[in-house]
N, C-alpha and C positions, 0 to 999 in steps of 0.2 A: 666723808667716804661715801661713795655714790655701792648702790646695793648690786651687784654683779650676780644674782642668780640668773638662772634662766629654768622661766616653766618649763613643765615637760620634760629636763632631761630626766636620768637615771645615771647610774652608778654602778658597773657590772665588778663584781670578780674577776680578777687579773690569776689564770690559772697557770704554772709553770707544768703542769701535765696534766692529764687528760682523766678527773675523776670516773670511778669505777662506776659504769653502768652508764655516761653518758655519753654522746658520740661530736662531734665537731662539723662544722658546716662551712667552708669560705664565702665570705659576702659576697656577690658575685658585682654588684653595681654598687647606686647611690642611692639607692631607693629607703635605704636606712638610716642616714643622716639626720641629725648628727649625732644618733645613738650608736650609730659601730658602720665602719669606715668600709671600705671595697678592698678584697683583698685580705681581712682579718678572718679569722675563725672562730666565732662562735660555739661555744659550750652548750650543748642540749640536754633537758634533762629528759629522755625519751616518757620514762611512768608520770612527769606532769604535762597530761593534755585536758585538767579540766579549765575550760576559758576563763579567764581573769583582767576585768576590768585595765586597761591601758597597758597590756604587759607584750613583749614581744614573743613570738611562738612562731616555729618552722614551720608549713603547710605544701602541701601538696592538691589542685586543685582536684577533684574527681574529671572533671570534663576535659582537663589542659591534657591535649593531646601527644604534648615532649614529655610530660610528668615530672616539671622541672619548678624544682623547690623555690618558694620565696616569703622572705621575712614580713610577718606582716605584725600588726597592733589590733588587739580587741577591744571591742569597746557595746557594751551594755548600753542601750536607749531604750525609755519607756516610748511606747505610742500605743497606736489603735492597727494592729493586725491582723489580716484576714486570713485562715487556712478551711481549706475546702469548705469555701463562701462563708466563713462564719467569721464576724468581725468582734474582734475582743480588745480589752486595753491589758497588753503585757510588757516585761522586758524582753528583748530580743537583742544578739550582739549583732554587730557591724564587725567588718573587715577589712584592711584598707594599711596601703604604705602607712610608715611610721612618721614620713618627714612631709611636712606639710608643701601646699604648692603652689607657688604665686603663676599668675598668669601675664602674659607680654605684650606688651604693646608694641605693631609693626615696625617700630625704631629701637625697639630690643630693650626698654625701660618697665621694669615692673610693677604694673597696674594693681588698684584694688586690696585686699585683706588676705594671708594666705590663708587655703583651705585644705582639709585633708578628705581627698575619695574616699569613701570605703562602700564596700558593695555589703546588700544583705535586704531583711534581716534573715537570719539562721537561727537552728533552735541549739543546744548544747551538744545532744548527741553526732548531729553531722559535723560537729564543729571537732570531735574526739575524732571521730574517723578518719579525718584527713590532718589533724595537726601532730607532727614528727615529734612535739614538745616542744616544752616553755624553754626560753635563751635563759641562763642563768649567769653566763658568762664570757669571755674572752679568754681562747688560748694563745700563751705568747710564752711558748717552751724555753728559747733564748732570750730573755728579757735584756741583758747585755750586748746581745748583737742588736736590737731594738734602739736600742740608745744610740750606737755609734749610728746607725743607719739616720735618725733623726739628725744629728749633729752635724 
């Protein structure tokens, strides 16, 4: 028997309605693969925005001029960061799509090792300010019409 995990994924909550206090999101693209699909809706939990290592969170960028929501993954790096000129060795999170990215080569074959963007580093606090909350889950209110639609 060959070992069929795959790093990386997760395992959401499959909610038939819409738990008290959190609100829903439809994935708008692919940018979240193959953690939750385009077109799903996503369960937020709004009171968890404090950052957590490899976990997916709604955000809103401060600067993004449409103020248009996107899925992204946190992730905690140590290094050597500078704030007003002072260089220290701390953790700092990173930001960045959930689904890694292979690059193409001009006959459209995919080159190289995939890698995941993520922009930063940020400190926690800006990180609370703009994130909508942690995904805890999948809404799929007709799980029965779900079915027939796959089949």
């Amino acid at each position: 028997m060959t070992d069929a995990t795959q790093p990386g994924l997760r395992s959401f909550i499959v909610y038939d309605e819409l738990p008290a206090g959190c609100i829903a999101f439809e994935v708008p693209d692919s940018t979240s693969l193959p953690h939750v699909r385009p077109g799903e809706f996503v369960v937020i939990d709004p009171e968890d925005r404090d950052p957590a290592e490899g976990e997916l969170f709604a955000i809103t960028w401060k600067s993004s001029f449409d103020r248009k929501w996107q899925i992204v993954q946190m992730d905690l790096r140590a290094g050597r960061y500078g704030k007003n000129g002072v260089m220290r060795d701390e953790s700092l999170w990173f930001v960045g799509a959930p689904a890694p990215q292979r690059m193409m080569s001009l006959a459209g074959h995919y080159v190289g090792e995939a890698i995941r963007w993520a922009d930063g580093p940020y400190y926690d606090d800006y990180l609370r300010d703009i994130t909508h909350g942690k995904i805890i889950g999948i809404l799929e209110p007709d799980f029965r019409a779900a079915l027939k639609k796959a089949a």
